[in-house]
N, C-alpha and C positions, 0 to 999 in steps of 0.2 A: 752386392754379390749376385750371380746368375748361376743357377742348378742347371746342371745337366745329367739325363738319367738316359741308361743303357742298358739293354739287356745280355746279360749274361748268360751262356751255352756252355756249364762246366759236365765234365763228364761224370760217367758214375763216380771214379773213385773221387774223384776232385769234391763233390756233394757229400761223400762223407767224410771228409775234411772238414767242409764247410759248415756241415753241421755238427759237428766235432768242436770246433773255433768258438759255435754260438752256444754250445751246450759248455765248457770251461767258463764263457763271460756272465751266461744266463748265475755259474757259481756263484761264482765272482760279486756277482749282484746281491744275490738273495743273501749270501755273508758278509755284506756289508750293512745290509739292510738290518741282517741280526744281530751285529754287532751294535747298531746303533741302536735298537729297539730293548735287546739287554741292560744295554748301559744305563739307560733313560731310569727301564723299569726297578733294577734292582739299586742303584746307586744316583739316581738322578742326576747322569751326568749324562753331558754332550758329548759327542763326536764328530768332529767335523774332519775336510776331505783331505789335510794336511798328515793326520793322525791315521786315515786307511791308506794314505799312501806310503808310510811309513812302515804298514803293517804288511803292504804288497811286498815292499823290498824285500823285508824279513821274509818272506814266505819263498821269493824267486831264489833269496839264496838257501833258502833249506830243500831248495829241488823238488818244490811240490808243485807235480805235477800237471796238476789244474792249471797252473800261470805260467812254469816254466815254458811250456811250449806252445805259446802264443805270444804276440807280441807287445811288445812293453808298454808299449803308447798308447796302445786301443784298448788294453786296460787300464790307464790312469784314464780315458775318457770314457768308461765303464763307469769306475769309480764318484767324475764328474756328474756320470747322468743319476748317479744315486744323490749327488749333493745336489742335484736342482729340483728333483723330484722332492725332495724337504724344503728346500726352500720356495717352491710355489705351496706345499703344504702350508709352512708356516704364514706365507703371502694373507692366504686364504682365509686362516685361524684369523689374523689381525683384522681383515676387511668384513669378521662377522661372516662369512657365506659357509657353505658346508663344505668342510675342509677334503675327506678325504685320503685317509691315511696309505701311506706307499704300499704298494702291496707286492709280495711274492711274486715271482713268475714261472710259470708252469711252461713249458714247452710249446706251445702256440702261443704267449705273451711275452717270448724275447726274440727278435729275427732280423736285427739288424747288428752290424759291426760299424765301427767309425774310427778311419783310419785318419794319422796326418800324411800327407802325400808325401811320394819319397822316401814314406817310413815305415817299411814292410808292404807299399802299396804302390804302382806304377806301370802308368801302361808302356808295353818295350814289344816292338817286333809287330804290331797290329794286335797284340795279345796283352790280355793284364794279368801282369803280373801281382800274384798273392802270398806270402810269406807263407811258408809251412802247408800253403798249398798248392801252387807252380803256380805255369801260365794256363792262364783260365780264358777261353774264346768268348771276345767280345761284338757286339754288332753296333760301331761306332760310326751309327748312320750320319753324324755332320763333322765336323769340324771344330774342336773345342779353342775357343778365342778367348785370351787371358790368363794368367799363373793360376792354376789350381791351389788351393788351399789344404782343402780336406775330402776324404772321399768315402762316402758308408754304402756296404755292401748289404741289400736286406733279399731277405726272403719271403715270397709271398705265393701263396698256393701251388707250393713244389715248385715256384720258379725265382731265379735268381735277378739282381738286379744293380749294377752301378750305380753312384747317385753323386758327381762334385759339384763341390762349391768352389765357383771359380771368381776370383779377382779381375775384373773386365780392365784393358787397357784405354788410355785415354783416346784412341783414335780407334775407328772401326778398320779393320784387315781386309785385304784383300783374300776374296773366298767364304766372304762371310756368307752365313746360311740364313738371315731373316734383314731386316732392313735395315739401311746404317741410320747412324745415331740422329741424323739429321735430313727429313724427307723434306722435299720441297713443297711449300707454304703454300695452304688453299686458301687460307683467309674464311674458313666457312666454321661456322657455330651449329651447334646440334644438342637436343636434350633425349633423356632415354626415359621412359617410363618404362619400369619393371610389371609382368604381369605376366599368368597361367594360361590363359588361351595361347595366347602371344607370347614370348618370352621377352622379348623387346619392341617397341614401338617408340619412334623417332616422332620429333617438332615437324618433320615435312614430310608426314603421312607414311612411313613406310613400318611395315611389318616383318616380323621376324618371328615365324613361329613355335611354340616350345616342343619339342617332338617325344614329350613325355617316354623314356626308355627306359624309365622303371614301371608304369603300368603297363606296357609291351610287354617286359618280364616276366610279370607276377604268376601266370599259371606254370610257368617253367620253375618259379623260384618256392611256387608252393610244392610239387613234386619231388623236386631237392629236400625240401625242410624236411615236410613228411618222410621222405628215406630214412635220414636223417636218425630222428624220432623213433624208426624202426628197430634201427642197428645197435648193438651192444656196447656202451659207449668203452672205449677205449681198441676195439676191435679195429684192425684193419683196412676192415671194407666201409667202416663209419668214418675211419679217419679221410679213406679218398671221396666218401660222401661229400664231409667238410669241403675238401680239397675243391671239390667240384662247383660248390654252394659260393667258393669265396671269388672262383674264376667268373662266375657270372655277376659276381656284383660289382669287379675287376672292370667289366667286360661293359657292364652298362654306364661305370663313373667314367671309362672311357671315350662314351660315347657320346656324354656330355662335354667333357675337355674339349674333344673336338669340335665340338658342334661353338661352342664357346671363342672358341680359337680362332672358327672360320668368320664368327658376326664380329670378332672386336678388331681383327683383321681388316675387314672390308671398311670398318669404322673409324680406328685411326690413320687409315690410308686416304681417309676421305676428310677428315673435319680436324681443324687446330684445337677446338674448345669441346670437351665433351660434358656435360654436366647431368649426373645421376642421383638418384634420390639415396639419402644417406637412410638407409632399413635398419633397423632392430627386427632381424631376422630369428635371430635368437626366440624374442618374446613373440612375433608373429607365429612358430611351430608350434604354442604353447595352445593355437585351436586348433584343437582335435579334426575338425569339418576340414582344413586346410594344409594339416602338418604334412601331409605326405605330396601332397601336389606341388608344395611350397618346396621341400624338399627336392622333388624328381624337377623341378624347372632351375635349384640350384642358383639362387641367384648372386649370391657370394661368391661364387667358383669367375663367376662369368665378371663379375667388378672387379675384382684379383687380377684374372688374368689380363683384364683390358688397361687397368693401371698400369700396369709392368710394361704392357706394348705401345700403351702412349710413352711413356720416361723413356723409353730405349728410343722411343722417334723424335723427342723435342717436343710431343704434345703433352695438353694440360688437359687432368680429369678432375674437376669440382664435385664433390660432394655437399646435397644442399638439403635443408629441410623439408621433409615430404607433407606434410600437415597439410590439408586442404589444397593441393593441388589438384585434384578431383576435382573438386567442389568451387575454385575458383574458376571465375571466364575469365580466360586470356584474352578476349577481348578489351574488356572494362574491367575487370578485377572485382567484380559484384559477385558474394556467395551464392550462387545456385545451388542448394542441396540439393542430393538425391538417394535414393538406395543402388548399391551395389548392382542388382540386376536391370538398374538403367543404362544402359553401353551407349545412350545420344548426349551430347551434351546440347541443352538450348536455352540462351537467354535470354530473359525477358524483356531484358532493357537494350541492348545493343542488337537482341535478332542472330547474334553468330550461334551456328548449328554446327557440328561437327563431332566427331568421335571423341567418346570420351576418354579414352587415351592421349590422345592425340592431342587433347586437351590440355591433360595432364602434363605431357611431354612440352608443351609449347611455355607453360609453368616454370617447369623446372627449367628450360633454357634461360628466361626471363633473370631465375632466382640465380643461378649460375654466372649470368653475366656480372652481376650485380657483387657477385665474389669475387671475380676477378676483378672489377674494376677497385674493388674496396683494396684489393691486396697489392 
């Protein structure tokens, strides 16, 4: 499946429609959630999403108005997102980790809609159309290639937003907006060492630096906070505080995307074989000294989206064990330890000198190959 997201330009009244739509679902949520949590508590019994969808019907035909005047589907997939929210719940109870109970949603914790396409939702005229809301002005900067599925409408710091999922056709279209399925073959191999000065560094010396846009931030975004902090919560002028707090963190994940987009771009236009160190990014944030740098360089965001752009081109991304890539020469394969603040690599037995990235990077190409030839 390929996402495509669009921004939406509804007018006044249309916005409060639309927040109309997500304040009946946000209901809709929180009464099934108490439904289930009654049930539990006082008679130990289950509810599952066969049983609220029985209870929707009942309610549409008694004319309550909550449900009556929205659309029927994007409340049975309301419904749904309440039955998977228990079921990762329960996931979680089984695997031992801290579960997590579903929680209530207040008015800044429900802001999306999820429609089936064709079913109360459709773009008609250059305009999308919205059931019980009209035609809603869309800015449908590409060309959408493939049958759409489904399509969810969110909201995010006063601004609106399309989002489908679309079923891709087996042959790329003419018109299409990014590269067809199949680029012609360099024959060339390449490994990426992940890191914070740099954000990426390749087997053949080249550098890609991180432009860290969340320490660029920070004094704007402590001004914000502190507002923030000042204001009476629930007041008005706190609320476009928020509003304001959430556009600039909008504004900087942005800024990564992109920046992400333009290196895996130039990457898989360039090399058949990419092979990247497989991180536990997860457990890496877990040092304080690091979390936030680890963070603003994002390096999840950037393997994500380089995977996705290799598969649409016919290349292959390896992901390979990082343990001692540092630490070994790519030369001769002899442990050279060292600390963190040594950035030379040099070894004692073969004499190769060179950046210890770069090192690294020549590592991981090694270990990469080595997977593809296994596979």
């Amino acid at each position: 499946m390929i996402s495509y997201k669009f921004r939406l330009y509804p007018n006044k009244e249309q916005i409060e429609r639309l927040n109309k739509q997500l304040d009946s679902h946000r209901w809709l949520y929180n009464q099934a959630l108490e439904q289930r949590k009654t049930a539990y508590e006082q008679k130990s019994e289950s509810i599952n999403y066969r049983m609220q969808a029985a209870w929707l019907t009942q309610q549409r035909k008694a004319s309550n108005q909550r449900v009556k005047a929205v659309n029927v589907s994007t409340c049975q997939r309301t419904l749904k997102r309440m039955d998977k929210a228990f079921a990762a719940f329960f996931r979680r109870v089984k695997a031992g980790e801290t579960p997590g109970y579903p929680r209530f949603k207040g008015y800044n914790r429900f802001n999306s809609l999820e429609y089936t396409y064709s079913d109360g939702i459709k773009i008609k005229d250059g305009s999308l159309y919205v059931q019980h809301v009209g035609n809603v002005r869309i800015r449908q900067h590409r060309p959408i290639e493939g049958k759409i599925k489904t399509a969810i409408i969110k909201r995010k710091a006063d601004k609106w937003f399309v989002c489908f999922s679309v079923e891709p056709g087996p042959q790329p279209q003419p018109g299409r907006s990014f590269k067809a399925l199949k680029l012609l073959r360099t024959e060339e191999s390449v490994g990426l060492d992940m890191g914070l000065f740099h954000l990426v560094i390749t087997s053949d010396g080249e550098f890609f630096d991180a432009p860290k846009y969340l320490r660029k931030s920070l004094r704007r975004l402590r001004i914000i906070q502190r507002c923030i902090a000042r204001r009476k919560e629930g007041s008005n002028r706190r609320h476009k505080a928020v509003n304001k707090l959430q556009r600039l963190h909008d504004y900087v994940a942005n800024q990564r995307r992109d920046t992400a987009h333009k290196i895996s771009r130039k990457l898989v236009d360039r090399y058949d074989l990419i092979a990247v160190e497989n991180l536990n990014v997860s457990g890496m944030v877990k040092n304080h000294r690091l979390a936030k740098s680890i963070s603003d360089a994002a390096w999840s965001t950037f393997q994500d989206i380089l995977i996705s752009k290799a598969e649409n081109a016919g290349k292959m991304v390896v992901k390979v064990d990082p343990k001692y890539t540092s630490q070994e020469c790519s030369g001769c394969g002899k442990i050279v330890k060292k600390d963190l603040s040594v950035r030379v690599h040099e070894c004692p037995d073969c004499g190769l000198m060179l950046d210890r990235d770069v090192n690294a990077a020549k590592n991981i190409l090694a270990r990469g190959r080595r997977v593809q030839e296994s596979t």
